[in-house]
C-alpha positions in Angstrom: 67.9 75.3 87.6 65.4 77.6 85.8 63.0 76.7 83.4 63.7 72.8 84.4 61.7 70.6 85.8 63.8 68.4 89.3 63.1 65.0 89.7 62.0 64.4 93.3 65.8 63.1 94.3 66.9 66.4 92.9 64.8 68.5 94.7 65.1 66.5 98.0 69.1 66.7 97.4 69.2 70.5 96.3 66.8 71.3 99.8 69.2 69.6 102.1 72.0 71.3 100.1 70.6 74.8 100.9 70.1 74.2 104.7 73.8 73.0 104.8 73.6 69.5 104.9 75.8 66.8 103.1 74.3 65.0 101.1 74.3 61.1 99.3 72.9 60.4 96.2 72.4 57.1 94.4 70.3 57.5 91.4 70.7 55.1 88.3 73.4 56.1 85.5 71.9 59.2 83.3 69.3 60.0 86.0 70.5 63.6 86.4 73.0 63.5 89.5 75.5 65.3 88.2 72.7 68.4 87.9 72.8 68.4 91.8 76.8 68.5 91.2 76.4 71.6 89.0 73.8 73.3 91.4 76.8 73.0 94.4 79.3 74.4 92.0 76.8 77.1 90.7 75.8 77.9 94.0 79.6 78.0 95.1 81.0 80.1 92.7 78.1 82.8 93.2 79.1 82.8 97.2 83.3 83.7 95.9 83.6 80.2 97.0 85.5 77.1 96.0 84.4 73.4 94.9 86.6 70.0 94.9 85.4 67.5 91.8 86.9 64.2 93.0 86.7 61.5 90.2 88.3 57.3 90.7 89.9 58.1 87.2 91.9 60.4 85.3 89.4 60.0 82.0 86.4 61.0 84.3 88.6 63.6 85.6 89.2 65.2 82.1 85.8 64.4 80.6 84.3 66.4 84.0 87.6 69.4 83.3 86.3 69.6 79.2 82.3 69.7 80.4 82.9 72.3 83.6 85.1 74.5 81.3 82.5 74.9 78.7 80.0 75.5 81.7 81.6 77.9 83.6 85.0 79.1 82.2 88.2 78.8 81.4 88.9 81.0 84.2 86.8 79.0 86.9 88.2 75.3 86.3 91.1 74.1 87.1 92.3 69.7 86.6 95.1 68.5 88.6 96.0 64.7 88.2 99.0 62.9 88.3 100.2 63.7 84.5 98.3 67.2 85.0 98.1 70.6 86.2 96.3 73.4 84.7 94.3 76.4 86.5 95.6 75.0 90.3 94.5 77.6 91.9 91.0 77.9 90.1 87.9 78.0 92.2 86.2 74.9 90.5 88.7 72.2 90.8 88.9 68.6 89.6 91.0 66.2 90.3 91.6 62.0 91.5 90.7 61.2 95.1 94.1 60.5 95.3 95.0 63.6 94.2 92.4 64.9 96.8 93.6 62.7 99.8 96.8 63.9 99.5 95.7 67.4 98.9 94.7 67.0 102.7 97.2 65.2 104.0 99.8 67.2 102.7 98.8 70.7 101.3 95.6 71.4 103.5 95.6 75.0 103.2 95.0 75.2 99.9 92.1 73.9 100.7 91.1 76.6 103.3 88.8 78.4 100.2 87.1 75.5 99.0 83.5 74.6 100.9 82.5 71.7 98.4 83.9 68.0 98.0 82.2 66.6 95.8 82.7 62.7 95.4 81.7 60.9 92.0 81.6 57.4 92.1 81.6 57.2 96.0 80.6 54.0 95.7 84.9 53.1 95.1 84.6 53.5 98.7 83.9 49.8 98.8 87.0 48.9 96.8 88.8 46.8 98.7 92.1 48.2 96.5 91.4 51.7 96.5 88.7 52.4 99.1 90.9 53.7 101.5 91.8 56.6 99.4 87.4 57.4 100.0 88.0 56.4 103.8 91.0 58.9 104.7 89.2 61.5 102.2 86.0 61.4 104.1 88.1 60.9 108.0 90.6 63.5 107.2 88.2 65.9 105.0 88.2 69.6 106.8 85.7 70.5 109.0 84.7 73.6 106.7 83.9 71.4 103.9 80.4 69.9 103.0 80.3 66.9 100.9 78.2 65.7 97.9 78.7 62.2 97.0 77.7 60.7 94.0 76.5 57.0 92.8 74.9 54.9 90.6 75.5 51.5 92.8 75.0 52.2 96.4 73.8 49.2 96.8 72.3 49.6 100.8 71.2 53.5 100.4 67.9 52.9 102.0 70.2 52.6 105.1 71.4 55.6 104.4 70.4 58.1 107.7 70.2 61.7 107.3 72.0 63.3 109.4 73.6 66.7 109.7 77.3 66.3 109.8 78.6 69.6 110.9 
């Protein structure tokens, strides 16, 4: 974050972030959320520390895989989806929520070395199709594990409390 200037939302996100809170953001689309994203993952990997990237869709999932590879490595990211697998046991992983939900479900310990979820597009939540996938993430998510979640269409976030969850 050097030599950049933060919007107020970033700076109010990143200072919760360092004093261990989780943290909602719902800023309009090109806004610079996913800045706050890469500061967790930054801040994550510099700690020998791991980070969840959950995405609604597999072409969001790749697109993130492609931009967080050129970031950071090709030895930090890892993708897992449904069709994919490559890197698993990177510290920077991406993958679906589904992929996610039943990472906890099913496989928890391999989640015991990651301290970041974070959630793009939490606002699927809402999905009356899919939601549920956001609801047992969030009910079922580790107690170790902080979460970032990320919108553009939240559409109540002024009702949004802050409050420290762990």
């Amino acid at each position: 974050m050097e030599n950049l200037t933060l919007d107020p939302f970033q700076e109010e996100a990143i200072e919760y972030i360092k004093k261990g809170f989780s943290v909602v953001v719902s800023a309009p689309t090109g806004a610079g959320k996913t800045l706050i994203a890469e500061y967790v993952i930054k801040e994550t990997l510099e700690k020998k520390e791991g980070v969840i990237y959950t995405a609604p869709i597999k072409a969001l999932s790749n697109q993130k895989f492609r931009d967080f590879t050129e970031k950071y490595g090709k030895d930090k990211v890892g993708i897992i989806t449904g069709d994919v697998s490559i890197n698993s046991s990177a510290p920077v992983l991406i993958m679906t929520t589904e992929i996610f939900r039943n990472y906890i479900l099913q496989t928890p310990k391999k989640l015991e070395n990651k301290t970041w979820v974070i959630f793009d597009e939490i606002h699927y939540l809402d999905d009356t199709e899919r939601g549920t996938v956001w609801e047992e993430s969030i009910i079922f998510l580790p107690q170790h594990m902080n979460i970032l979640a990320l919108s553009a269409t939240i559409p109540n976030i002024k009702a949004v409390s802050y409050t420290h969850l762990r």
